[in-house]
C-alpha positions as CSV (number, residue, x, y, z in Angstrom):
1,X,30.5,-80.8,-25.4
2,X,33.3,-83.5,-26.0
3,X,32.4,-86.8,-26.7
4,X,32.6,-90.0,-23.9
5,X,36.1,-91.4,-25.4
6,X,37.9,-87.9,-26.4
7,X,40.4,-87.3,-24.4
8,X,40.8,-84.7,-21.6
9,X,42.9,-81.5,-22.2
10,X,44.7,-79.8,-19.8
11,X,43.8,-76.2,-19.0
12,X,46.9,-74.8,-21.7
13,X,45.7,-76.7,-24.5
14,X,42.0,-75.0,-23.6
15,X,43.8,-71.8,-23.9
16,X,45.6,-72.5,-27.0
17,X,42.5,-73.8,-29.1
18,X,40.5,-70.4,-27.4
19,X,43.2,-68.3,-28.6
20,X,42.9,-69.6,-32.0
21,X,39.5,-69.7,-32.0
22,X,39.1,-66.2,-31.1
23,X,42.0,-65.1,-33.5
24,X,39.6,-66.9,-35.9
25,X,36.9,-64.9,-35.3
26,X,38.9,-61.5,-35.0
27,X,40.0,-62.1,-38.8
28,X,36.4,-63.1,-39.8
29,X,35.1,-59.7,-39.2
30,X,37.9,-57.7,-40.2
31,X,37.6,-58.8,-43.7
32,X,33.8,-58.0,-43.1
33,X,34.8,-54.6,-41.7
34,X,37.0,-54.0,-44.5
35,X,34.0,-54.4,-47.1
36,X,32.4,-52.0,-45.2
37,X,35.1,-49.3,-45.3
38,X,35.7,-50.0,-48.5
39,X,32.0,-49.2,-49.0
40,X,32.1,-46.5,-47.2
41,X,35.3,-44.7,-48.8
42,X,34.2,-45.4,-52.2
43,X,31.0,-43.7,-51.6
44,X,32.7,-40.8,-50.0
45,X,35.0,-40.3,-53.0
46,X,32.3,-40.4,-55.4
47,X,30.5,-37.5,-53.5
48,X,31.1,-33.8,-55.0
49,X,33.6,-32.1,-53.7
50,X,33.4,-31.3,-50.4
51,X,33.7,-27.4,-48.8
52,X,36.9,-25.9,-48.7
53,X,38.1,-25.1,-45.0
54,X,37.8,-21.3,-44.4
55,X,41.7,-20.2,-44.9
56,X,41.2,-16.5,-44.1
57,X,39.5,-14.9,-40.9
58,X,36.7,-13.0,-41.9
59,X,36.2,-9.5,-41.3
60,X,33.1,-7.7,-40.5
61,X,33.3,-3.6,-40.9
62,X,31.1,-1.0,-42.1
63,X,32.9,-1.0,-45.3
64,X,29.8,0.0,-47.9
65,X,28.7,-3.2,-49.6
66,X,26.8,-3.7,-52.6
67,X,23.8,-5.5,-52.3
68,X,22.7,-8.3,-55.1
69,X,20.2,-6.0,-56.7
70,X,19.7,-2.8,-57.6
71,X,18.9,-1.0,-54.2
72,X,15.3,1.3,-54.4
73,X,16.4,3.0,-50.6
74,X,20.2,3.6,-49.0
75,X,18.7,4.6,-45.6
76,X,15.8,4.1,-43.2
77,X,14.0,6.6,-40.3
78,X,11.7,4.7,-38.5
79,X,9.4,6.9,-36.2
80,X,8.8,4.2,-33.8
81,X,5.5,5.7,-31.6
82,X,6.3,3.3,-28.9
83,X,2.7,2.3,-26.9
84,X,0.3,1.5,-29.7
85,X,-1.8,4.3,-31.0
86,X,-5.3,3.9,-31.7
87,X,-5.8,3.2,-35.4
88,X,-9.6,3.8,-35.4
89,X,-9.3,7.6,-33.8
90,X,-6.5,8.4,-36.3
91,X,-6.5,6.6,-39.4
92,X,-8.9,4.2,-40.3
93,X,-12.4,5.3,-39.8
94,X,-15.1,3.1,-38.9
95,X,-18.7,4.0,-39.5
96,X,-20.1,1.2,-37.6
97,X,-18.7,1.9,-34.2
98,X,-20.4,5.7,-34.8
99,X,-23.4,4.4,-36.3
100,X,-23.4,1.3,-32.8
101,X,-22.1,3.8,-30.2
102,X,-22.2,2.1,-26.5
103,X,-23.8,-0.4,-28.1
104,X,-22.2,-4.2,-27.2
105,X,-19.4,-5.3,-29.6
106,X,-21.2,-8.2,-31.5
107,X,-18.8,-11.0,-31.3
108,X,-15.6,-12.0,-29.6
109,X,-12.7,-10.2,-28.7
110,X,-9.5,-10.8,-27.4
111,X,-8.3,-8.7,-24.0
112,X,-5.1,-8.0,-22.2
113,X,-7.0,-6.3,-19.4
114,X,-9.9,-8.4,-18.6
115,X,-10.6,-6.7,-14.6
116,X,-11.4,-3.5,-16.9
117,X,-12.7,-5.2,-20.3
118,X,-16.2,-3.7,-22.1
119,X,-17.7,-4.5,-24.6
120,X,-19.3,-1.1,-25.2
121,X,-18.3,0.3,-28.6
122,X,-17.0,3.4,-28.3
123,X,-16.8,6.1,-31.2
124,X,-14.1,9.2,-30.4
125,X,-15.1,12.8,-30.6
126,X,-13.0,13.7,-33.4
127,X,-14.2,14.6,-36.8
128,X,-12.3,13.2,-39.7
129,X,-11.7,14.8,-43.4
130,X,-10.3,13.9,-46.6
131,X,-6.8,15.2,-47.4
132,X,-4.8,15.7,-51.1
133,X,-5.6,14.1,-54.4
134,X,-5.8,10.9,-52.9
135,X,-8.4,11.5,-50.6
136,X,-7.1,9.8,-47.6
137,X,-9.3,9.8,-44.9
138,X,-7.6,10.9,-41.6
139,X,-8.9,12.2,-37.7
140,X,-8.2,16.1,-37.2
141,X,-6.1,14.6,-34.7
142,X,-3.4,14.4,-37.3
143,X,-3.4,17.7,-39.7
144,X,-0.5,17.5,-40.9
145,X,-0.1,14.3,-41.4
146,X,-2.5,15.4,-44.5
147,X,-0.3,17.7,-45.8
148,X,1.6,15.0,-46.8
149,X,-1.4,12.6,-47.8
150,X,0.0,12.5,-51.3
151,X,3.7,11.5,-50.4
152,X,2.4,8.4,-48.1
153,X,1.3,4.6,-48.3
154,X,-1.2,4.1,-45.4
155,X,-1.1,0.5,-44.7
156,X,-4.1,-0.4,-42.4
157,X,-3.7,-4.4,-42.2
158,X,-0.7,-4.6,-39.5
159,X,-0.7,-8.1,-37.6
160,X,1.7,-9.5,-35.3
161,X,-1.2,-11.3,-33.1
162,X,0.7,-11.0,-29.9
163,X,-1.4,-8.9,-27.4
164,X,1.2,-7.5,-25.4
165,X,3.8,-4.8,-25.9
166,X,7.3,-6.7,-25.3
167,X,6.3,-9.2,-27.6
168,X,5.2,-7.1,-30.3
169,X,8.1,-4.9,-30.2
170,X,10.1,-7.8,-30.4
171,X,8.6,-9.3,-33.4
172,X,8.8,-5.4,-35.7
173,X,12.2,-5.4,-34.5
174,X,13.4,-8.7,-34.6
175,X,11.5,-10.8,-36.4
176,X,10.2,-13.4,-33.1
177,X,8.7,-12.8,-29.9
178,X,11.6,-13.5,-27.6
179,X,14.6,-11.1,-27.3
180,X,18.6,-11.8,-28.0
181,X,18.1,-11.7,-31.8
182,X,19.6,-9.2,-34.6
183,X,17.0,-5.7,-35.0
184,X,15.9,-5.1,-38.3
185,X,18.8,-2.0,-38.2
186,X,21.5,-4.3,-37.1
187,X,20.3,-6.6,-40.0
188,X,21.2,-3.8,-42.9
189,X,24.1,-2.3,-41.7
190,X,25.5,-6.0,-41.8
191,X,24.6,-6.8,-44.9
192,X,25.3,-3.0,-46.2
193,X,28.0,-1.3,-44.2
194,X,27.8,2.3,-43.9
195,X,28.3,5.2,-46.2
196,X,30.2,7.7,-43.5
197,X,33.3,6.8,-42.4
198,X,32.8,9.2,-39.5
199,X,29.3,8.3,-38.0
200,X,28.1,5.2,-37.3
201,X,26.1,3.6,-39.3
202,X,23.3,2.9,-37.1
203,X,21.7,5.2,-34.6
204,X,19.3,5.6,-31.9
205,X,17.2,8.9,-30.8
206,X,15.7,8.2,-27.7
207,X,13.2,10.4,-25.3
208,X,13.5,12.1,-22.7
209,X,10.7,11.0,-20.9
210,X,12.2,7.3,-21.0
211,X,13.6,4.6,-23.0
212,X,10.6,2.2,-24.7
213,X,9.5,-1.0,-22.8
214,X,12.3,-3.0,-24.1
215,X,15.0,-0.9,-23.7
216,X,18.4,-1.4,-25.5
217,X,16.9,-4.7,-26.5
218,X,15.2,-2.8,-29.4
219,X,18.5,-2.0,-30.9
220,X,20.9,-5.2,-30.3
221,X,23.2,-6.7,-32.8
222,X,22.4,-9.9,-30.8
223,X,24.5,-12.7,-32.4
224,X,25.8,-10.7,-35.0
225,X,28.8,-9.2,-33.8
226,X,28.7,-6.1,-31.9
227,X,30.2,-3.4,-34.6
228,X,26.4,-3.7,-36.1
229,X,24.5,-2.5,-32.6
230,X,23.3,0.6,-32.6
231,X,24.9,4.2,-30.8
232,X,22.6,5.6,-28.5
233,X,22.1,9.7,-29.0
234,X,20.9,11.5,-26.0
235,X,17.5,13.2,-25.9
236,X,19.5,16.4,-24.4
237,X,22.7,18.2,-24.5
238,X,25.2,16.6,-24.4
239,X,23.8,14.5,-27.0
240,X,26.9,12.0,-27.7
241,X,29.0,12.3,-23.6
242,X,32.9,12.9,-23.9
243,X,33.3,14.2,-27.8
244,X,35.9,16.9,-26.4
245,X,39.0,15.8,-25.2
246,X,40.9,17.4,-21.9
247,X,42.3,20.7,-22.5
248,X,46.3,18.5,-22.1
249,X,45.4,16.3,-24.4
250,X,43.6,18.4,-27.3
251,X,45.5,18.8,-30.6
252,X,49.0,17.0,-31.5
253,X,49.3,15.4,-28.3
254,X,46.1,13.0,-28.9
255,X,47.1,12.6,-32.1
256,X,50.3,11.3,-31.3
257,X,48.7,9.2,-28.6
258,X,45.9,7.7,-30.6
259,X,48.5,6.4,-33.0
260,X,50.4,4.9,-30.4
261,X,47.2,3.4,-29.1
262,X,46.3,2.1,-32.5
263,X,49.5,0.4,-33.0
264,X,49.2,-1.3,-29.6
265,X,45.5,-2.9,-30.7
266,X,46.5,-3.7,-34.2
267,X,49.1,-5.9,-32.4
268,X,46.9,-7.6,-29.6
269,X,44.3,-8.0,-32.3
270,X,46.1,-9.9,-34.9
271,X,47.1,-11.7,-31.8
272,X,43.7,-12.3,-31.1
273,X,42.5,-13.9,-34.8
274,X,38.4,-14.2,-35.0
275,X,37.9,-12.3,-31.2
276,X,35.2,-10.1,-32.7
277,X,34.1,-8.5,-30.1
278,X,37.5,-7.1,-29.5
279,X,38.0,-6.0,-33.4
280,X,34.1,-4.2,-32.5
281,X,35.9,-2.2,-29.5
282,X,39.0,-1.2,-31.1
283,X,36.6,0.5,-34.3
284,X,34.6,1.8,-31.7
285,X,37.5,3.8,-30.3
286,X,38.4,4.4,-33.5
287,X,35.2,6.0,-34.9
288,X,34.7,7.9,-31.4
289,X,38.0,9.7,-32.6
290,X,36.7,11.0,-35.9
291,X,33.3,11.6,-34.7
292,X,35.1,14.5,-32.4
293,X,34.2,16.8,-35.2
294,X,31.9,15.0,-37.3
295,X,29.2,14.0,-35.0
296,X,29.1,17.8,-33.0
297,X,28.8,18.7,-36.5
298,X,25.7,16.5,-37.7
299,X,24.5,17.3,-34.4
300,X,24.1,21.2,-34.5
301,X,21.0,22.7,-35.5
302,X,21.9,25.6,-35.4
303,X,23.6,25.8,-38.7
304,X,19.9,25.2,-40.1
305,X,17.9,28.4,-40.9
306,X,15.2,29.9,-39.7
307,X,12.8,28.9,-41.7
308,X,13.9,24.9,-41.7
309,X,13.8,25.0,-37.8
310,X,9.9,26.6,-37.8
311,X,8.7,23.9,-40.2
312,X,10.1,21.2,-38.0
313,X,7.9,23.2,-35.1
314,X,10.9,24.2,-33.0
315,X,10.0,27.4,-32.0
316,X,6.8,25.5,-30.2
317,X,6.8,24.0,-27.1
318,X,5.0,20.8,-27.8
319,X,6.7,19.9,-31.1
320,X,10.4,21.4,-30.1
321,X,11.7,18.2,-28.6
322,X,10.3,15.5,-31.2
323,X,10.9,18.2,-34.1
324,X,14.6,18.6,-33.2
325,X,15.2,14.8,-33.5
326,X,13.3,14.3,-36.3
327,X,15.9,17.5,-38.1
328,X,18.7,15.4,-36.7
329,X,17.7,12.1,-38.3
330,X,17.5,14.1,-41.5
331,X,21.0,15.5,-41.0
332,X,22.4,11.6,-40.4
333,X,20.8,10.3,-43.5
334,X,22.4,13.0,-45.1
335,X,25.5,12.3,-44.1
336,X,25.8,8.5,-44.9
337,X,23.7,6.8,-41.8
338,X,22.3,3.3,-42.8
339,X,19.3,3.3,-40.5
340,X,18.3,6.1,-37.8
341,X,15.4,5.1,-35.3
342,X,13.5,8.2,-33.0
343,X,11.4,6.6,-30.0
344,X,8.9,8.4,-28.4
345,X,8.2,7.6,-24.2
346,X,7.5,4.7,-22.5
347,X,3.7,4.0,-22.8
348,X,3.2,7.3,-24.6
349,X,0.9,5.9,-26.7
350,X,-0.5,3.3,-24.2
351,X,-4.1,4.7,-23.9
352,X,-5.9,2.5,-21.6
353,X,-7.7,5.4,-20.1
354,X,-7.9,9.1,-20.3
355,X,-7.7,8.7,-23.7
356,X,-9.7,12.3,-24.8
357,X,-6.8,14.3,-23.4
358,X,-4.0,11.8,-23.8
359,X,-4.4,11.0,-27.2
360,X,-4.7,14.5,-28.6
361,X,-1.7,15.3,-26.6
362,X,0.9,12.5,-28.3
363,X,-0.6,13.2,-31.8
364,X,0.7,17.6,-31.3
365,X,4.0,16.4,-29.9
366,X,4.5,14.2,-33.4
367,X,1.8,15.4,-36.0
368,X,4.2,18.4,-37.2
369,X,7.6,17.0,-37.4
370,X,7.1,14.1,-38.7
371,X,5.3,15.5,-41.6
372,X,8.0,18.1,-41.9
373,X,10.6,15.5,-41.9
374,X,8.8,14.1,-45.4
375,X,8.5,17.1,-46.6
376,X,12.0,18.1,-46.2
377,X,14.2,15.0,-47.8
378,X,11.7,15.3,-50.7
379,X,13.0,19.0,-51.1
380,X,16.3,18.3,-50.6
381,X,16.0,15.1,-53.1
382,X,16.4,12.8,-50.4
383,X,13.2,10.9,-50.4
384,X,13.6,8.7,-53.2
385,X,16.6,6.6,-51.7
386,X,15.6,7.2,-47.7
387,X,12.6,4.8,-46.2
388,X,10.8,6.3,-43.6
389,X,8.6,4.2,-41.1
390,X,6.3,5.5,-38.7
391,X,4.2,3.1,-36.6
392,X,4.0,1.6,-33.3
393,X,3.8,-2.1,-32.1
394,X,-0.1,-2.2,-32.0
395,X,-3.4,-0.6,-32.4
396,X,-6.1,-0.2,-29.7
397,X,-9.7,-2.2,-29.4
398,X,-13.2,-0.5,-31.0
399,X,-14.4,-1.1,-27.5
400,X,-14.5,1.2,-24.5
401,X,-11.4,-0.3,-21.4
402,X,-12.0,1.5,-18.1
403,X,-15.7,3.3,-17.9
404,X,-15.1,5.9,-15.4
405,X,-12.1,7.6,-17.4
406,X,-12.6,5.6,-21.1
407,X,-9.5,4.0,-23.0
408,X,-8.8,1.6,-25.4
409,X,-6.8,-1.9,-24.6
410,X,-4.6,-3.2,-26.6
411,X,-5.1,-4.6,-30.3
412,X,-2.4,-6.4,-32.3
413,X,-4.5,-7.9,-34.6
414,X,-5.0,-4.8,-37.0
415,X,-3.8,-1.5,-36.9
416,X,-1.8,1.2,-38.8
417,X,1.4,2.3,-40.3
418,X,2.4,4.7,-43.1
419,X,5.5,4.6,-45.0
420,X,6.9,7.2,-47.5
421,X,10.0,7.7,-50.0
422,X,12.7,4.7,-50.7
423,X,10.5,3.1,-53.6
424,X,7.1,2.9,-51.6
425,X,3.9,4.7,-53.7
426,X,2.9,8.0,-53.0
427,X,-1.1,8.6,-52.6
428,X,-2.1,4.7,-51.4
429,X,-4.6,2.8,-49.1
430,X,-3.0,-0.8,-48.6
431,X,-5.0,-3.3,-46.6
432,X,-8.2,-2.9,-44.2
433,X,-9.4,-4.4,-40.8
434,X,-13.1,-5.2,-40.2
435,X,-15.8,-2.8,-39.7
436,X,-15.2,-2.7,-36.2
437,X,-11.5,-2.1,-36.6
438,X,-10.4,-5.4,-34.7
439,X,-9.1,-7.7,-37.3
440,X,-7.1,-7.0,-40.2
441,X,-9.4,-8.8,-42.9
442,X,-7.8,-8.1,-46.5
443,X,-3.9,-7.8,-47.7
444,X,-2.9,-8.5,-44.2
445,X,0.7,-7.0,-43.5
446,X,2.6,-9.1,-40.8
447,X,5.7,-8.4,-38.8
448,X,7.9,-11.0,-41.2
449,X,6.5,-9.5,-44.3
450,X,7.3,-6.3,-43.5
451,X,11.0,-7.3,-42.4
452,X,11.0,-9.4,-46.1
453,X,9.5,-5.5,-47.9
454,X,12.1,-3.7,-46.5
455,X,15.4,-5.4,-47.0
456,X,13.5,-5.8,-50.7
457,X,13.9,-1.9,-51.1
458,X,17.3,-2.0,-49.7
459,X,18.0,-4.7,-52.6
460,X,18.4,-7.6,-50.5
461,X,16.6,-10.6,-50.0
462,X,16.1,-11.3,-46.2
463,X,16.3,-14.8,-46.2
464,X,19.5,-14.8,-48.0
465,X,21.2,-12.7,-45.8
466,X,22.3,-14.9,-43.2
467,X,25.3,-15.5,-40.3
468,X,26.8,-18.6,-39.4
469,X,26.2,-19.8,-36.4
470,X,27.3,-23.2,-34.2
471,X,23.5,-24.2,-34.6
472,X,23.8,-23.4,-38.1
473,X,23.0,-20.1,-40.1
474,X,20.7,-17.4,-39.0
475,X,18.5,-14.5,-40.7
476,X,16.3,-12.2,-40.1
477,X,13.2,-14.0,-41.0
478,X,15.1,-18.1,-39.8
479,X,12.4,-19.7,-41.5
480,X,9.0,-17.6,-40.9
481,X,7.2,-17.1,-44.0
482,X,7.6,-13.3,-45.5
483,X,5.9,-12.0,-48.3
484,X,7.4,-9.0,-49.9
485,X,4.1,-6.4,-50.5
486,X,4.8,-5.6,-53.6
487,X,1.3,-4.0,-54.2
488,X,2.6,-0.6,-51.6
489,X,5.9,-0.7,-53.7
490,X,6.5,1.4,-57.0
491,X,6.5,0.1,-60.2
């Protein structure tokens, strides 16, 4: 406040001593700004260098790629029995649910039925046997599938702990339980490309009697881009639609127009820098030209013999439809596919009651080929570099679901798969549930490690191959813990 005697200003000497004042305090805090800039900048140059900008668009192609290490498998089959089958009728035997029969399952157990829950034990009629020099134990349910007893790991410790189909599938394919994420297939022809130039490098069988639960989800590129998505092959004739061109157009004519056509997208493309999903298109059109020949080619059986076509039980009815896929997965590994993947039916495997008849049933449609199918690429000298995978997304419960016509709810907690050829041992047991078959209780196999085994075998490791994304980088596994088994995996 001014003192009694100063004298009184008027209001433009107020302004002018404000002014100042303020000018004064402006200055003040630049030079204190200034220090902190100068802080700031001297830190900043200090720092390591930082990351280049990205100068050149990337390209994503099948173009083979080498992985880091020395690969034990260049392909995958994976017999995907889409439902769950029941573990403890086909592969891992349990004593205890003979020896407690309709007895009451002593302990807790998780449902996905409860209106039609027991907790009756329930012991199948089947009688089981040992099979090869390794003795593997295995239901006559599965006879063939000891054949090959000696070419096998049996791992009977499976766990993904989500009781319901959807999210089960999801996490063997993808790696989580929600959908919109890279499959396991997308995943290695990514990081691997493909070996044909005139196939793609990842393809789909799927059944006649229905796509699985998911549907296409089960073989998305999601965020990768779409090249790495897999081609859907019919389950009947035609197999791949529109491989012929019109009658006009066949010969020099589409010749001359594709190369017209090509020169037209090369231009809107490089107009177009880092549209991916345009660059996909335009390689899709491209491969559908050259798979004109090559794909009715890798398609036709009939260039098998006689004697190849009986093994893979396609002179029988049950086996005919599942045995002809199974022969053309063989043919695409040959010819350079990355990963091939034959569904079986919606639910087929989904046993929740009538399981005596059903069960039976889904084993003769499968037993056969896919036996045959192991038995083949090791003849042919095939085996050691292709993976095959056969499993579904679950097991079934020890206890009896549905009294009046007896199934088996679902169990995600322990149940079955066998692998063969690509690096895994031949003639192994890996893993065990409880003695009621519920739980996996020893070398438990889960979804994440499985995804971490195989990209092992392929040479990769899975939490290295990653894609950038705007929420930063992705992979297969983002962050869940996977253990690569290497106890299944040869020496």
């Amino acid at each position: 406040m001014p003192k009694k005697n100063d004298p009184v200003k008027s209001d433009s000497e107020n302004r002018r001593d404000f002014d100042a004042s303020r000018r004064h305090f402006l200055a003040a805090q630049g030079y204190g700004l200034s220090s902190i800039a100068l802080s700031y900048l001297t830190a900043h140059d200090a720092r390591a260098e930082p990351d280049k900008p990205i100068l050149q668009q990337k390209v994503f192609d099948l173009t083979p790629k080498k992985p880091p290490r020395e690969p034990q498998c260049k392909a995958m089959i994976s017999l995907f029995m889409q439902g769950g089958p029941s573990h403890i009728d086909l592969c891992d035997r349990k004593p205890e649910i003979a020896k407690r029969h309709m007895e009451n399952f002593p302990g807790d157990i998780k449902y996905d039925n409860a209106a039609e829950s027991s907790a009756k034990l329930w012991n199948g009629p089947w009688k089981w046997s040992r099979h090869g020099e390794s003795g593997l134990e295995l239901s006559e349910l599965l006879p063939q599938l000891g054949t090959i007893a000696d070419d096998i790991t049996l791992v009977r410790s499976m766990q993904t702990g989500v009781n319901n189909h959807g999210q089960s599938i999801y996490s063997l394919h993808n790696g989580r339980v929600t959908g919109g994420r890279p499959t396991l297939g997308a995943w290695l022809t990514y990081a691997l490309g493909s070996e044909s130039d005139n196939l793609p490098a990842y393809m789909v069988l799927t059944d006649p009697g229905g796509l699985p639960v998911l549907g296409t989800d089960c073989w998305q590129n999601g965020w990768l881009p779409s090249t790495y998505q897999g081609t859907v092959v019919r389950p009947k004739e035609p197999r791949i639609l529109n491989l012929d061109a019109p009658a006009r157009f066949a010969g020099e004519p589409q010749r001359r127009y594709l190369e017209y056509l090509q020169g037209i997208n090369t231009r809107h493309l490089a107009q177009r820098p880092g549209e991916l999903d345009l660059a996909a298109r335009i390689a899709t059109y491209e491969l559908a030209a050259r798979m004109q020949t090559s794909a009715k080619e890798a398609l036709d059986l009939n260039q098998e013999t006689a004697a190849t076509r009986r093994e893979y039980g396609l002179e029988e009815d049950e086996t005919r439809e599942f045995g002809s896929r199974c022969l053309i997965a063989r043919r695409l590994v040959e010819r350079g596919v990355r990963f091939v993947q034959l569904y079986t039916s919606t639910q087929q495997w989904d046993h929740h009651g009538g399981i005596e008849k059903a069960l039976p049933k889904s084993c003769r449609k499968i037993d056969r080929p896919s036996a045959a199918l192991v038995r083949d690429l090791k003849e042919r000298g095939l085996l050691d570099t292709t993976l095959v995978h056969w499993g579904g997304e679950m097991g079934r419960l020890p206890v009896i679901q549905n009294e009046k016509n007896i199934g088996r709810d679902h169990n995600t907690f322990g149940f079955s798969s066998w692998f063969a050829g690509g690096g895994i041992k031949a003639g192994y047991v890996h893993g065990e549930t409880d003695e009621f078959g519920h739980k996996a209780i020893k070398d438990i196999v889960r979804h994440s490690d499985f995804h971490a085994t195989v990209m092992h075998l392929f040479g990769l490791n899975a939490t290295e191959v990653t894609y950038s994304r705007p929420n930063g980088s992705g992979s297969l596994l983002d962050g869940q813990p996977g253990r690569v088994v290497h106890e299944i995996l040869q020496a």
